[in-house]
C-alpha positions in Angstrom: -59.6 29.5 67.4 -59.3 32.8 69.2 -62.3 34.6 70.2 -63.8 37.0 67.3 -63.4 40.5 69.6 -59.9 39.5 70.8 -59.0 38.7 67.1 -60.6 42.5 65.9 -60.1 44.8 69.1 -56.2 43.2 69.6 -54.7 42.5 66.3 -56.6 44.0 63.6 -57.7 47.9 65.0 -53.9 48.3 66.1 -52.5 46.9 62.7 -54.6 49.4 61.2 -54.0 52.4 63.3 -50.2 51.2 62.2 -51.2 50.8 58.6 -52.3 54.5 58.6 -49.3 55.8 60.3 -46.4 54.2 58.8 -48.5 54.4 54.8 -49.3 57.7 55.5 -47.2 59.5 57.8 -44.0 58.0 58.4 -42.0 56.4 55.3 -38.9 57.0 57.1 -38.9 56.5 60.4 -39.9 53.0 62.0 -38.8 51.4 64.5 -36.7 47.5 65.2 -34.4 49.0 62.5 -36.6 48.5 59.8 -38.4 52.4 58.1 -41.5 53.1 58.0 -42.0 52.0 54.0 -40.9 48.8 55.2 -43.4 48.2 58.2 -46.1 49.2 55.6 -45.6 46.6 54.0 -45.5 43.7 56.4 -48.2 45.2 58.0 -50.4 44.9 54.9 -49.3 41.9 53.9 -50.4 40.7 57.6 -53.6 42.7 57.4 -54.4 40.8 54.5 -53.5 37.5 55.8 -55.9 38.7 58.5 -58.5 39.5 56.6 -58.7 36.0 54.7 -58.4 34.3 58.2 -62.0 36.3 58.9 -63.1 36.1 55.7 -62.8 32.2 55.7 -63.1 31.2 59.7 -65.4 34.3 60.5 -67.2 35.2 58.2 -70.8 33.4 57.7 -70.7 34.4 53.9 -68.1 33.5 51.9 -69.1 36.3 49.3 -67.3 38.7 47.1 -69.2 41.1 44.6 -68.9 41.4 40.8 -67.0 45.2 41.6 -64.5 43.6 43.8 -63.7 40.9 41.7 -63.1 43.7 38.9 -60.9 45.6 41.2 -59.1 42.2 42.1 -58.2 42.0 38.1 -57.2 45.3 37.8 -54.6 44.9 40.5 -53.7 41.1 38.6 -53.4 42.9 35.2 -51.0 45.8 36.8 -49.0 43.3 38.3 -48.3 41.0 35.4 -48.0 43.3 32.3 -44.6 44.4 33.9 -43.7 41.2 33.7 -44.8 40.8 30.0 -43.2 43.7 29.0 -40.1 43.0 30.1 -39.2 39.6 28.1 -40.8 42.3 25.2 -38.1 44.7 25.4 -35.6 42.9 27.1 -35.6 44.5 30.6 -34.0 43.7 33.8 -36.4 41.2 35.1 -35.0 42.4 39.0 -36.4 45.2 38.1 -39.7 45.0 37.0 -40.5 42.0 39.2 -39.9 44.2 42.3 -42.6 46.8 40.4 -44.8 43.8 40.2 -44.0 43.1 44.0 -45.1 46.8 45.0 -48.2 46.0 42.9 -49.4 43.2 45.3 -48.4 45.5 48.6 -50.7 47.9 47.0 -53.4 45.4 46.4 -52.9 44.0 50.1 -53.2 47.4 51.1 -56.4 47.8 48.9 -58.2 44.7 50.2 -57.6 44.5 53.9 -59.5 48.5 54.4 -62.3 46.9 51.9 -62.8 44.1 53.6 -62.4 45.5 57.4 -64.7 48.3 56.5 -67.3 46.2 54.8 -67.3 44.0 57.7 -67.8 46.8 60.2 -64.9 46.2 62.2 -62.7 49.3 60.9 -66.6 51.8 61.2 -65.9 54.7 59.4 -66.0 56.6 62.2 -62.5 54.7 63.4 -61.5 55.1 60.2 -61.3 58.9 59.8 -60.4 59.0 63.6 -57.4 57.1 63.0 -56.1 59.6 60.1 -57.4 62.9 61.8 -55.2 61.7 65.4 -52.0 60.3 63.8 -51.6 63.9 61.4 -52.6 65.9 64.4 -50.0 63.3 66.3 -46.9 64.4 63.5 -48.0 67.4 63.1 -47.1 68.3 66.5 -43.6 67.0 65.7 -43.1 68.8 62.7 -44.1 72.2 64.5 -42.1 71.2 67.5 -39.2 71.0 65.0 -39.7 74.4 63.1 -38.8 76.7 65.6 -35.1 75.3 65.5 -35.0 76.9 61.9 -34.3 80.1 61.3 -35.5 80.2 57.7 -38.3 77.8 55.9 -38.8 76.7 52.3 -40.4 73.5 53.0 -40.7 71.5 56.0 -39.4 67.9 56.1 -41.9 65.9 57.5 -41.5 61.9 58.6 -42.0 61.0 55.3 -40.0 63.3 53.2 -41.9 65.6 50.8 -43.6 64.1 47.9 -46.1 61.8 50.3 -47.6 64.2 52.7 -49.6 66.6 51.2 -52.1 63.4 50.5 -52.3 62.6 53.9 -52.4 65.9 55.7 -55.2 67.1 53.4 -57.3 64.0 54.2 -56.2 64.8 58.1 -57.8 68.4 57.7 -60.5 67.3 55.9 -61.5 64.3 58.8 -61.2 67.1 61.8 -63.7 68.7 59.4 -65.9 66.2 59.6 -65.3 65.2 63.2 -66.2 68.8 64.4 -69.2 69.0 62.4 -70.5 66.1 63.9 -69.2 67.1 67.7 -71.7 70.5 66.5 -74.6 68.0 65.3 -73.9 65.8 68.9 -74.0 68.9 70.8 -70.5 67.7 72.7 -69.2 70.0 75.5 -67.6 72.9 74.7 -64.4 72.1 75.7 -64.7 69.1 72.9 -64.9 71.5 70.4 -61.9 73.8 71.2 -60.0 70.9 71.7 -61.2 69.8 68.2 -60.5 73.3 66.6 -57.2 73.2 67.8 -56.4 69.9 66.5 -57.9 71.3 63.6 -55.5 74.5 63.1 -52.1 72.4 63.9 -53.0 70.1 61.4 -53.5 73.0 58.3 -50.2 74.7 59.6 -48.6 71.2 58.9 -50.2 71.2 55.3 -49.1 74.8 54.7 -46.1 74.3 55.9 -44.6 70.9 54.0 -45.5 73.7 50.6 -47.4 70.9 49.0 -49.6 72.8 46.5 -51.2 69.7 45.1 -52.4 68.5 48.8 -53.8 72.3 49.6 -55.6 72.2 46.1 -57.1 68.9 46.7 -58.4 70.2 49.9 -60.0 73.3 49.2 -61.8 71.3 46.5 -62.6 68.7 48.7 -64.1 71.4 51.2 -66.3 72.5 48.4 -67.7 69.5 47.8 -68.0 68.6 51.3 -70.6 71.8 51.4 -72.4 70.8 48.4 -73.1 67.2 48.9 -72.4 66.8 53.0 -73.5 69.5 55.4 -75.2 71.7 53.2 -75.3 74.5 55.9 -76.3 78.2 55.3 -73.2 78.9 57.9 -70.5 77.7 55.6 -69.5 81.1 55.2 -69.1 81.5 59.0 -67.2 78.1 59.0 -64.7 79.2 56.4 -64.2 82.8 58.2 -63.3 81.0 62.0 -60.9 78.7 60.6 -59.1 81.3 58.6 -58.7 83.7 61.7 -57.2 80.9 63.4 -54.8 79.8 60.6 -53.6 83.8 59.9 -53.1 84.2 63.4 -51.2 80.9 64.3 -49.2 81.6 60.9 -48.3 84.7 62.3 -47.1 83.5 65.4 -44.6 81.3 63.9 -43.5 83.8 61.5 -42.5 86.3 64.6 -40.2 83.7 65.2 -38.9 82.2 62.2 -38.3 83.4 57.9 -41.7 82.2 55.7 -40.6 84.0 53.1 -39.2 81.7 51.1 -42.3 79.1 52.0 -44.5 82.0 51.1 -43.4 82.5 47.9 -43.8 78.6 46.9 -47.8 79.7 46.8 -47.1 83.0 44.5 -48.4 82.9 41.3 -44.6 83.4 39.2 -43.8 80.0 41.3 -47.0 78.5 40.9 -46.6 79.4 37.1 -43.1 77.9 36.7 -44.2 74.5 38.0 -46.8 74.1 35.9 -44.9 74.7 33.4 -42.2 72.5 33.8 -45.2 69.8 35.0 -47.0 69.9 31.3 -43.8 68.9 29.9 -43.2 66.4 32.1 -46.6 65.1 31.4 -47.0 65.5 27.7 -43.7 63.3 27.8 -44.7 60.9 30.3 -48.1 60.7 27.5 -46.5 60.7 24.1 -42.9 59.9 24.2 -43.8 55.8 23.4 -44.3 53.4 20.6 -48.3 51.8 19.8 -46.7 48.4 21.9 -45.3 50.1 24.7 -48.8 51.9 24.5 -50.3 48.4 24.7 -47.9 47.3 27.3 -46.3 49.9 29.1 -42.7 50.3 29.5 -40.5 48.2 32.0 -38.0 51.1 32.3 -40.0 53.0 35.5 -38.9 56.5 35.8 -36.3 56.2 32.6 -37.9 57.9 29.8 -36.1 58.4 26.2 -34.2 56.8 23.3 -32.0 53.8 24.3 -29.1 55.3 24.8 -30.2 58.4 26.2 -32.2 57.6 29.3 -33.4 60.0 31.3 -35.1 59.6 34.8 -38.4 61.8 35.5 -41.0 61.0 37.9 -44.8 62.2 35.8 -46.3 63.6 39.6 -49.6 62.0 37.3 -50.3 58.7 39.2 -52.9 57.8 36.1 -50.0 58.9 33.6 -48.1 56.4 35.5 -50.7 53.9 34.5 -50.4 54.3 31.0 -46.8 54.6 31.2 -46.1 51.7 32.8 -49.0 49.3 33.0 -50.3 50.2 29.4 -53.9 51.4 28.5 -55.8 48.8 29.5 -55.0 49.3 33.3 -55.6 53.2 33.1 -59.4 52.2 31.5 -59.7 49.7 34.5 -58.7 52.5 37.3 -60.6 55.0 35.3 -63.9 52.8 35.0 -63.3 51.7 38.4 -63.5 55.3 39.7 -66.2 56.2 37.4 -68.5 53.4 39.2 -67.5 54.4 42.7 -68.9 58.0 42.2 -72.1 56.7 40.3 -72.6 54.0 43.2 -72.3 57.1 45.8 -74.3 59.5 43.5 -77.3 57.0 44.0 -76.8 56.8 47.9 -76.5 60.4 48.0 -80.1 60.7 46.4 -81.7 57.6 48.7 -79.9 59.6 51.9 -79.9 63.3 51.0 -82.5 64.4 53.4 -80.9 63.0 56.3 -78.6 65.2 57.1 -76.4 62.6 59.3 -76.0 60.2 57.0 -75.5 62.6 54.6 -72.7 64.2 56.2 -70.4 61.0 56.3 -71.6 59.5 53.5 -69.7 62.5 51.6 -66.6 61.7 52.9 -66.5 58.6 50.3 -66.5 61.3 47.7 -64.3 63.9 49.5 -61.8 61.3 50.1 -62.2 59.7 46.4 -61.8 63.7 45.2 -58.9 64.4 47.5 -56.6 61.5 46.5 -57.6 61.8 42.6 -56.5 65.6 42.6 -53.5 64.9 44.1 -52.6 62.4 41.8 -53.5 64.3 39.2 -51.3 67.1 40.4 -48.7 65.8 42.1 -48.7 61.9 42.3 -45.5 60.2 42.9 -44.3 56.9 41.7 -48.2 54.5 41.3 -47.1 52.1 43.8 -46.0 54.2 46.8 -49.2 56.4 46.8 -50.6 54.6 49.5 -53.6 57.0 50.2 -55.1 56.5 47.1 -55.2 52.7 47.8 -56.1 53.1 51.1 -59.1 55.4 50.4 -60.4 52.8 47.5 -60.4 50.0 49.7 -62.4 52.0 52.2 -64.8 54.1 49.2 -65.2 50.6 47.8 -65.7 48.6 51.6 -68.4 51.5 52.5 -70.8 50.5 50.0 -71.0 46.8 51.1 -71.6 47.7 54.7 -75.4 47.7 53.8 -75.3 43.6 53.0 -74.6 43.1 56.5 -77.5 45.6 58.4 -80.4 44.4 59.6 -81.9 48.1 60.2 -81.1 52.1 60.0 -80.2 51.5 64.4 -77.6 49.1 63.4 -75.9 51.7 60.3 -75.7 54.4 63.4 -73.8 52.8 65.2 -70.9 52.5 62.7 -71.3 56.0 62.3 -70.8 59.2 64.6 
């Protein structure tokens, strides 16, 4: 049997750092001729092989709670009623048995960042590490790229468009975190610039892929970071600095290249179009089905309308997508899963509140839980290729078991920054 630390410190941290960059950064590009969607999902198929090799040859106790086994069944029930609704309305079983495929990816996904994090072998300080460094990491590509344009509407980015404003918004919101704590460490001050500057690349890269939903998700996620994490009279201050630096390195690229057209993806006639044409799309995504596809869900995907007249849409509405096409009982399941994730952090928040470092990263659980919710509300793409939002439940949901395993406050530090 291979040594414990060679087993975590040589195969599972790199898998991971991989997990993070090819789920959340790089659908497209891979490498061995294989894309990045498809490395994500051998990767988390093998990170969950992993993670039932520690959990079984390991791990001293052989334990899963009543929540996980709950979120378990949720996946289960997403992945079969497909299936069940397919022999209901006579769909292409090819079809819906590769949805029920994507499913399990997700669940592998899921599991492997619970059970890594509760373990204390991905620390939540690797974990937001890993995502801050890897968007820093592309967004230095996508800049490098954007000065070969003469004119910008949207920048491609690795992954396309639909993916990335997820991922760069929880890359902002972790160099937020890491240079609060670099000011609670008292690092050097070189530390910090070098931070800050990490920082503003990676908001350009936001701003620049035009993904409303993702900036949204941010600034709310920002807000509550304030409220329940630093709690600091210099907010204010904060918010000021990091503005300066984003007009003025905005400003810089625009000497050199058109933003007009990006600009104008953030006016309010633009912003008021969308949402218009995203209400339909979601009061049809809600109310164009039958009580038994309600039940159910439809096997059809993204083809909504009367046989005959098929028509594809995607509902940007990752819960819609529940309803749509896993039925209502798996959009109560998600919904009462979320529901106990912020309670179980509401109660740590009130046992840790007056410790201000704990506090801080303790509030990512519910920053990130916010971020990937809004976005799904807002612009969600198909349920099984939002990654982020199973990535960020298996590490929300992991967090809260790392307490089982402490023997004292010394031993939580160390996971932490």
């Amino acid at each position: 049997m291979l040594d414990e630390r060679f087993f975590i410190n040589v195969i599972v941290k790199p898998l991971f750092v991989f997990l993070i960059y090819f789920g959340l950064y790089s659908r497209t590009f891979g490498f061995f001729g294989y894309s990045g969607g498809m490395l994500s999902v051998y990767i988390s198929f093998s990170l969950f092989i992993f993670s039932l090799l520690h959990f079984f040859f390991y791990n001293k106790e052989l334990v899963l709670t009543q929540f996980t086994w709950i979120i378990c069944l949720f996946f289960f029930f997403s992945g079969v009623t497909p299936l069940l609704s397919a022999f209901i309305f006579n769909a292409p079983p090819t079809l819906v048995l590769r949805f029920s495929i994507e499913t399990a990816v997700t669940f592998f996904m899921f599991f492997s960042v619970y059970y890594f994090v509760r373990e204390g072998i991905i620390s939540p300080k690797f974990f937001l590490y890993s995502i801050a460094i890897l968007g820093f990491l592309v967004s230095v590509q996508l800049l490098v790229n954007i000065f070969d344009m003469v004119r910008v509407r949207r920048v491609r980015t690795l992954s396309g468009l639909n993916y990335m404003g997820n991922s760069f918004a929880m890359a902002v919101f972790s160099w937020i975190v890491i240079m609060y704590y670099a000011n609670i460490n008292k690092e050097r001050s070189l530390i910090k610039w070098i931070n800050y500057f990490c920082f503003i690349f990676t908001v350009l890269s936001l701003l620049l892929t035009g993904t409303r939903g993702g900036l949204v998700a941010l600034v709310f996620g920002v807000i509550l970071f304030q409220a329940f994490g630093i709690k600091s009279k210099k907010f204010n201050k904060y918010v000021f600095i990091s503005l300066i630096g984003i007009f003025f390195s905005i400003l810089l690229i625009a000497i050199n290249v058109d933003l007009s057209l990006l600009f104008s993806r953030y006016s309010y006639a633009d912003i008021s179009r969308m949402a218009g044409i995203r209400f339909e799309i979601f009061y049809l995504s809600l109310f164009d089905y039958s009580i038994t596809e309600l039940v159910f869900g439809r096997p059809d995907l993204y083809l909504f309308g009367d046989s005959g007249v098929e028509r594809a849409i995607n509902s940007h509405n990752i819960f819609l997508g529940y309803i749509r096409y896993n039925g209502i009982f798996s959009f109560i399941l998600i919904s009462l899963i979320l529901f106990f994730i912020i309670s179980k952090y509401l109660i740590i928040y009130k046992l840790h509140k007056n410790n201000e470092r704990f506090r801080v990263i303790e509030s990512t659980i519910l920053v990130l839980i916010s971020i990937v919710m809004i976005y799904a509300l807002l612009s969600g793409g198909r349920i099984t290729r939002s990654f982020a939002f199973y990535i960020v439940l298996g590490f929300a949901v992991g967090y809260f078991e790392i307490f089982r395993n402490l023997n004292s406050y010394e031993d939580y530090k160390k996971l932490i920054f």
